[in-house]
C-alpha positions in Angstrom: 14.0 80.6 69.8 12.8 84.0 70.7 14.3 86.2 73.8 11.4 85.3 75.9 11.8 81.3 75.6 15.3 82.2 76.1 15.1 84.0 79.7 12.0 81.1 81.1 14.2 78.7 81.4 17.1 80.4 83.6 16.2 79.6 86.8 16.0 81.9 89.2 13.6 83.9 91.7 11.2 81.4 93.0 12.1 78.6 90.4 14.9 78.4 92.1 12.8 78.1 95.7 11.2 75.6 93.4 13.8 73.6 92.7 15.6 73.4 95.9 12.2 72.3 97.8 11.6 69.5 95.2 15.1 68.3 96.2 14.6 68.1 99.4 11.3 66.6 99.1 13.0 64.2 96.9 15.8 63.2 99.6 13.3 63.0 102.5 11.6 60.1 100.1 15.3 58.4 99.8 16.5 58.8 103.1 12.8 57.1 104.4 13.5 54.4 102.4 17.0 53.8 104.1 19.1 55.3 100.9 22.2 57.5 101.0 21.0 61.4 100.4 24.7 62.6 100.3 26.3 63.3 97.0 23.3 62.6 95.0 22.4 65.7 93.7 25.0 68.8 92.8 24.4 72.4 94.6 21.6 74.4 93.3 24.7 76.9 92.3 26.7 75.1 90.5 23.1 74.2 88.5 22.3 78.0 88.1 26.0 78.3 86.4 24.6 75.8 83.4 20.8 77.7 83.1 22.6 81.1 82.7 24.3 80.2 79.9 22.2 77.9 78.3 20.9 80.5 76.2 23.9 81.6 74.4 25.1 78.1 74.0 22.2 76.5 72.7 21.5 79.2 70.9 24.5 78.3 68.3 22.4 75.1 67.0 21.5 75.9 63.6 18.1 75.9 64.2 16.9 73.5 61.6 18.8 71.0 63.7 16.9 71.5 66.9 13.8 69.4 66.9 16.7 66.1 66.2 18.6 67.3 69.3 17.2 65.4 71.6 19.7 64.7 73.9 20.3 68.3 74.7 16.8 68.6 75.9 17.7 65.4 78.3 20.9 67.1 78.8 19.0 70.3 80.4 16.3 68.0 82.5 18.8 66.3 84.1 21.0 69.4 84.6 18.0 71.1 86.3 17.7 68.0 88.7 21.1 68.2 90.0 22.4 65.0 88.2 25.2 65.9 86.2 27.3 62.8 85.6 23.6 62.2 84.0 23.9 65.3 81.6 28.0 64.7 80.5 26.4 61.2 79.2 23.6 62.3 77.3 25.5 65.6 76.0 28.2 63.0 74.8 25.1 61.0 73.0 24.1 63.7 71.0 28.1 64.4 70.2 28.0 60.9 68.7 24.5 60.6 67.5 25.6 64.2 65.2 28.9 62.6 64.1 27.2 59.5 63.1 25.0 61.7 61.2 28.0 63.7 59.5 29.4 60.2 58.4 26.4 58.9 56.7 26.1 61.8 54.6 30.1 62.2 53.6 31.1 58.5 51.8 30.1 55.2 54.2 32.5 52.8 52.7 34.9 55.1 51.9 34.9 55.9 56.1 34.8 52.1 57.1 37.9 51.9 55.2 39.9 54.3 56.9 38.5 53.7 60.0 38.4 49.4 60.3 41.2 47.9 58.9 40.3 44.3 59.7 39.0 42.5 56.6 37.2 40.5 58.8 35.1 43.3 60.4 35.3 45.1 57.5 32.8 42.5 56.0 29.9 43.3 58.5 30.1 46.8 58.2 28.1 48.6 54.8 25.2 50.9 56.3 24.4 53.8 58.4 23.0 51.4 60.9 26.3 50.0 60.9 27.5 53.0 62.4 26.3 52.0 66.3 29.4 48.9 66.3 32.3 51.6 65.5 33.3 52.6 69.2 33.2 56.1 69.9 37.3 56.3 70.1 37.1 54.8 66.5 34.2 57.4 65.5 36.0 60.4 66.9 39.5 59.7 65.4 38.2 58.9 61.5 36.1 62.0 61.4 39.4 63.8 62.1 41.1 61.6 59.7 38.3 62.9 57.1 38.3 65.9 57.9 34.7 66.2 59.3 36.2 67.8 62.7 39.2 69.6 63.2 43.0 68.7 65.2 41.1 71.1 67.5 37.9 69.6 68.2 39.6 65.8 67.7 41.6 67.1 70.7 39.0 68.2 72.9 36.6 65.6 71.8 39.0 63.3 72.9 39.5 65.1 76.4 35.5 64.7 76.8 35.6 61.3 76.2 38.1 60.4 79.1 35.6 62.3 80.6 32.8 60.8 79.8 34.4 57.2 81.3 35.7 58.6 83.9 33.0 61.0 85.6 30.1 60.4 83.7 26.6 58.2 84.9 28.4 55.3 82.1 30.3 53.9 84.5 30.3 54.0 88.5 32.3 57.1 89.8 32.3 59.7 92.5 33.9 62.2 90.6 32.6 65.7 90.8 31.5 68.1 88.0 31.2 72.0 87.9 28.3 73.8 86.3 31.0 75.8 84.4 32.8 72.9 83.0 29.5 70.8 82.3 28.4 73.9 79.5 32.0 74.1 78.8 32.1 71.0 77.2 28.8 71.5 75.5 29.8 74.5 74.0 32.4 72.6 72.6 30.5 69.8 71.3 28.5 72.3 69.4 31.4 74.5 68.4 33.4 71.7 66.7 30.4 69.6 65.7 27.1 70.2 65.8 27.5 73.5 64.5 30.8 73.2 62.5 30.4 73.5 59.0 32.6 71.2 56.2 35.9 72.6 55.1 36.0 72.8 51.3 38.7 70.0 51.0 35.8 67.9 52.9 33.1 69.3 50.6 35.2 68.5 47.3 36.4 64.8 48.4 32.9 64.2 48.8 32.1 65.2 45.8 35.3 63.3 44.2 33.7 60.2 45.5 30.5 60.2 44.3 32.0 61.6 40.6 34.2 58.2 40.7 31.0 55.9 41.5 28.8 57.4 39.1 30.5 59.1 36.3 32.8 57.4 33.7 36.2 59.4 34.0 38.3 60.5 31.2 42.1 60.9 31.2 41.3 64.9 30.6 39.0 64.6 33.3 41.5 62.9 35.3 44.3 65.5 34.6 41.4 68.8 35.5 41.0 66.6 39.2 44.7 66.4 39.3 45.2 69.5 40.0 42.6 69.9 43.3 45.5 67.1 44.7 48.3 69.5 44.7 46.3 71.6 47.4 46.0 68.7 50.1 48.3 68.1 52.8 50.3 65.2 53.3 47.5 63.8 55.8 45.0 64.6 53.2 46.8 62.9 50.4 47.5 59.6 52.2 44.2 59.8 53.5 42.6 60.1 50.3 45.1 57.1 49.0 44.0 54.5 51.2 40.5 55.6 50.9 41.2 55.2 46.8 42.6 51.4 48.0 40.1 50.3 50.1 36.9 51.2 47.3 39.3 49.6 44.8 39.8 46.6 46.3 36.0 46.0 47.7 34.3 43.3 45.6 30.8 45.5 45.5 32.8 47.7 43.6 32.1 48.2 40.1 34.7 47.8 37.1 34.1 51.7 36.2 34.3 52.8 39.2 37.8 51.1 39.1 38.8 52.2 36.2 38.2 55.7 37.3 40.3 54.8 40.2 43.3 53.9 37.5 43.2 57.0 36.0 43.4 59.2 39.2 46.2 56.9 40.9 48.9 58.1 38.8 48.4 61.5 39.4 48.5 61.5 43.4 50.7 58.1 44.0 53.9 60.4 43.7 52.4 62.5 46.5 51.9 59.8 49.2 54.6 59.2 51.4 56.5 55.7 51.8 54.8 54.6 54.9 51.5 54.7 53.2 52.8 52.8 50.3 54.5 50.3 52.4 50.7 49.4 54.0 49.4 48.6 51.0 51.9 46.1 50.5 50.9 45.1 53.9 47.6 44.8 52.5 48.4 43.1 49.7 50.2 40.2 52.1 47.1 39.9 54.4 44.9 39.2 51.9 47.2 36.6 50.6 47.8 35.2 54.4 44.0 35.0 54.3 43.7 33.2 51.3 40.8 36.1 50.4 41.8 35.9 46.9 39.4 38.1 44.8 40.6 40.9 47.1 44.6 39.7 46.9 43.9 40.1 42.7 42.4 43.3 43.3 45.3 45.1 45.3 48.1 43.5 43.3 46.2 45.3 40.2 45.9 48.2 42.5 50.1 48.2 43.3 50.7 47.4 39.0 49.1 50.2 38.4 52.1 52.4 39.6 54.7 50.0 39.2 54.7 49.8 43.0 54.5 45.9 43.7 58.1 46.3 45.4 55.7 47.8 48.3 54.7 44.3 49.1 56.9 42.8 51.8 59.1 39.1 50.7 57.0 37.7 53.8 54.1 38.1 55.8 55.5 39.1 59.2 55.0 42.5 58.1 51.4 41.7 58.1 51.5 39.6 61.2 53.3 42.8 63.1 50.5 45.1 61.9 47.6 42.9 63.1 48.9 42.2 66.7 49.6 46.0 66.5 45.7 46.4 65.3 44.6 44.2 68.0 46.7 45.2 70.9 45.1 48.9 70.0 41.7 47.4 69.9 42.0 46.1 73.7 43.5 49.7 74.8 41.2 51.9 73.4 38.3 50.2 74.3 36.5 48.9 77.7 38.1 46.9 80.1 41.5 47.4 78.4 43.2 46.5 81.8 42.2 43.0 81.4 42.7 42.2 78.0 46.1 44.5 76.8 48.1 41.6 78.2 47.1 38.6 76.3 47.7 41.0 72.7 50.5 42.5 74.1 52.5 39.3 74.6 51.1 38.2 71.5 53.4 41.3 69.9 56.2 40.2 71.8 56.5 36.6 70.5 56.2 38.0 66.9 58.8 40.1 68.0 61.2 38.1 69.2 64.5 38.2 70.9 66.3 40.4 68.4 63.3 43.1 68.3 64.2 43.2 64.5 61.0 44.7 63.0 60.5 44.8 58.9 61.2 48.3 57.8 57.4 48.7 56.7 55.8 48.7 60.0 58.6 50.2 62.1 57.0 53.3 61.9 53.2 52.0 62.9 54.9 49.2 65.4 56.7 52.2 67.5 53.9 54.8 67.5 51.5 51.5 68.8 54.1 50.6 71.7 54.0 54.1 73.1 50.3 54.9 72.8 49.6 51.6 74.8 52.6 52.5 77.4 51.7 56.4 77.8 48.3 54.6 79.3 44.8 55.6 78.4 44.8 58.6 80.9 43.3 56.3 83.6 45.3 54.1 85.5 48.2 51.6 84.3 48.0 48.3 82.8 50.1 46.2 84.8 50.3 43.0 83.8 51.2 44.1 79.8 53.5 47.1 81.6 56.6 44.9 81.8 56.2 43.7 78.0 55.9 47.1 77.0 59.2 48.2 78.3 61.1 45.0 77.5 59.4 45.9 73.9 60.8 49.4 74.0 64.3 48.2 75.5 64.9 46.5 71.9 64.2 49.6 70.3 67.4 50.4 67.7 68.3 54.2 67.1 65.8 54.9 64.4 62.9 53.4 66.3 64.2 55.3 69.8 64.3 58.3 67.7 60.6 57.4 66.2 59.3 57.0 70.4 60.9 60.1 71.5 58.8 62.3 69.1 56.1 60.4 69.3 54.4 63.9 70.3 54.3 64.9 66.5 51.5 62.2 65.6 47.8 63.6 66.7 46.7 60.4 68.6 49.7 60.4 71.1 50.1 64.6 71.5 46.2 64.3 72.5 46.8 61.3 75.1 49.2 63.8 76.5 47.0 66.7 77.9 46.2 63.9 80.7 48.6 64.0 83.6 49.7 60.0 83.5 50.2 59.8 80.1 52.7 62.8 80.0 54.2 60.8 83.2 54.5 58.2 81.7 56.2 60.0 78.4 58.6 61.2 80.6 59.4 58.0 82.0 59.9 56.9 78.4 62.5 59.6 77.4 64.5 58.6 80.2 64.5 54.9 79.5 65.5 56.0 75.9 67.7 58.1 77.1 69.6 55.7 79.1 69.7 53.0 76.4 70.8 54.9 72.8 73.9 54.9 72.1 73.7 56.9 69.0 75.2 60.6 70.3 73.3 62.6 67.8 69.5 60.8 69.0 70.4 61.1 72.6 71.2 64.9 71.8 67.7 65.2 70.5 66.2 63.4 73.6 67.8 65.7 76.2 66.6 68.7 73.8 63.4 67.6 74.5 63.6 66.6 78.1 65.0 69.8 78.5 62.2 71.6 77.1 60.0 69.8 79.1 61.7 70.5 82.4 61.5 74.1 81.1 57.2 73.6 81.6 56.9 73.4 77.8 54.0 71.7 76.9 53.8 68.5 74.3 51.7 70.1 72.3 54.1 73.2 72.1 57.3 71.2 71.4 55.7 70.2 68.0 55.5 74.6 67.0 59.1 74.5 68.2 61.0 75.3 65.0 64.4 74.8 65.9 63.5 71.5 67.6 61.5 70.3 64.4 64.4 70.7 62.4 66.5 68.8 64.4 64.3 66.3 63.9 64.0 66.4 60.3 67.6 66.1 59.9 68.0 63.1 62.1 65.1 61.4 60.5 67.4 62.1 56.9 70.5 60.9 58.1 68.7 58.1 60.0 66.0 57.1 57.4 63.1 57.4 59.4 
């Protein structure tokens, strides 16, 4: 784009008159048809804020990208004419429509994995097409999970989103935008991933994948790869695990690319930590619940082959907890949550129970899903599945209360709270567990943290609080979270 493409489409001088005389030829039309004129269109101003820094911002595409950016262009016509709930929408489209684009090129089935853990959706899901039926919560969180976009840009990609539903043309509002925050948040959607390039982890597990579907591995081969696993992070390594499990145990798989699977396994199963181990014996017992038996053989050879059958649970409640958990998720992340959390939620609660006892392998999963459906989804409160949440969290035992109250370490709950209900709402939450532990050293850690958050420290800063993290870490020891 050269400097004088750049500057002819700021408008100003008489473009400006231009634009403001086709606006109120335009509302002379509605209101002579009987229409509201008010609040239709945004100021002229708040229009010349967006065209003035266009420019720079879309001038960060890589420019082989541009003529598939589509939306952007949309993005800037409906800018221009004032309507920018209009533009959030169609800025969020090419968001998705670039992430979709991301995933196709990284590992397909590899990313279904990760991201759908029912077998039964699983099944419909194989191409690139396929890509349009994950929802865009779903899309978001498993290109963090991959790596594809950073805590960063997961975090403010998430913000956009709640956006997006709540003050975008998607759905009816009457909620205003600025100029300054509508290329605000398309700088960011270029920033963190249009124009974000692939990390090297991301660059090498993609190439790890395709070596395991088309090469035959040797164990010297396996022992060379080895060594890239001692560079990932825990997140990385568990990720990469379940990623390993869910190729292993997909019956389009081929026997060498499974074979190459036993060879790597030994070499990064000591790495992944025990909840991840745990939900592959969880696996394991919903496939045999299902009576899906090629894929029950499958992950049992899967488990043998680090002696780690004692990962699958004596009974399939486990399973049962982690599907209602699944499906109660589902309903909140996605539309109309307010009318459909309370059928799953008191689903949860009957495979609950009275006693609240929950099987050790989905404790951890079963807490974190309790609290992100109570914290809300940013919007408004569920109250019809309110009450079973907190008659849910009332049975909470010291390790789970202790699991709750730092819920704000896991990346899914500390970005739900950058939204003023949901970091209500988690304060309403440390009180109740507060009031109900009676375990003196958890309630300590509690009133820590409430105290820091009296104090105006953010959620997202209590989890770079040192002193505080190690608190944690030694209650989780002595606790055996």
């Amino acid at each position: 784009m050269t400097d004088s493409s750049q500057q002819s489409i700021v408008p100003a001088g008489n473009n400006q008159v231009d634009i403001q005389r086709f606006e109120s030829t335009l509302l002379a039309h509605i209101d002579s048809l009987g229409l509201p004129t008010d609040s239709v269109f945004v100021p002229v101003a708040e229009r010349m804020d967006v065209f003035q820094n266009v420019p720079n911002v879309v001038g960060r595409i890589p420019n082989e990208l541009l003529p598939q950016s589509i939306y952007v262009s949309k993005f800037l016509a409906a800018a221009a004419a004032g309507l920018f709930d209009a533009a959030l929408n169609y800025m969020w489209d090419q968001t998705i429509v670039e992430l979709r684009r991301r995933v196709a090129q990284y590992d397909l089935s590899y990313f279904f994995d990760l991201v759908v853990p029912d077998p039964n959706r699983r099944k419909k899901l194989s191409t690139e097409a396929d890509l349009e039926k994950i929802e865009d919560s779903e899309l978001i969180k498993g290109a963090f999970d991959i790596e594809l976009i950073s805590e960063f840009g997961f975090k403010h990609l998430d913000f956009i989103r709640y956006m997006r539903n709540r003050a975008s043309a998607a759905h009816p509002n009457q909620n205003e935008i600025t100029g300054l925050q509508l290329i605000g948040w398309l700088q960011t959607c270029i920033v963190h991933v249009i124009n974000l390039p692939l990390s090297n982890v991301v660059v090498k597990i993609k190439e790890l994948l395709t070596n395991i579907k088309t090469n035959r591995l040797t164990e010297p081969d396996a022992r060379q790869i080895a060594v890239f696993f001692t560079d990932l992070t825990q997140d990385r390594v568990n990720v990469l695990c379940s990623g390993f499990f869910g190729i292993y145990t997909d019956s389009d798989t081929t026997t060498q690319t499974q074979q190459n699977i036993r060879l790597l396994l030994p070499h990064l199963w000591d790495r992944v930590d025990e909840a991840t181990r745990f939900q592959f014996g969880i696996k394991y017992a919903q496939f045999l619940a299902r009576n899906e038996q090629q894929r029950q053989l499958l992950a049992r050879q899967f488990l043998e082959t680090v002696s780690a059958f004692s990962y699958v649970p004596d009974d399939i409640l486990a399973a049962e907890i982690e599907d209602a958990v699944q499906n109660l998720l589902n309903a909140h992340r996605n539309l109309n949550n307010f009318y459909n959390e309370p059928a799953f939620a008191r689903q949860l609660q009957r495979l609950v129970g009275q006693t609240g006892k929950i099987p050790a392998k989905v404790i951890q999963p079963y807490v974190l899903g309790v609290v992100e459906v109570y914290l809300t989804n940013g919007n408004g409160i569920a109250w019809n599945a309110e009450p079973t949440y907190v008659a849910l969290m009332q049975q909470f035992d010291p390790r789970q209360s202790l699991i709750a109250a730092v819920a704000f370490r896991s990346p899914t709950i500390a970005s739900k709270l950058q939204f003023p209900l949901c970091q209500k709402k988690y304060l309403e939450l440390l009180e109740l567990m507060v009031t109900q532990v009676a375990n003196p050293a958890v309630k300590e850690l509690i009133q820590d943290v409430q105290k820091a958050l009296a104090n105006k420290t953010s959620p997202e800063r209590l989890r770079e609080d040192r002193g505080l993290s190690q608190k944690i870490d030694n209650l989780r020891k002595i606790l055996d979270v």
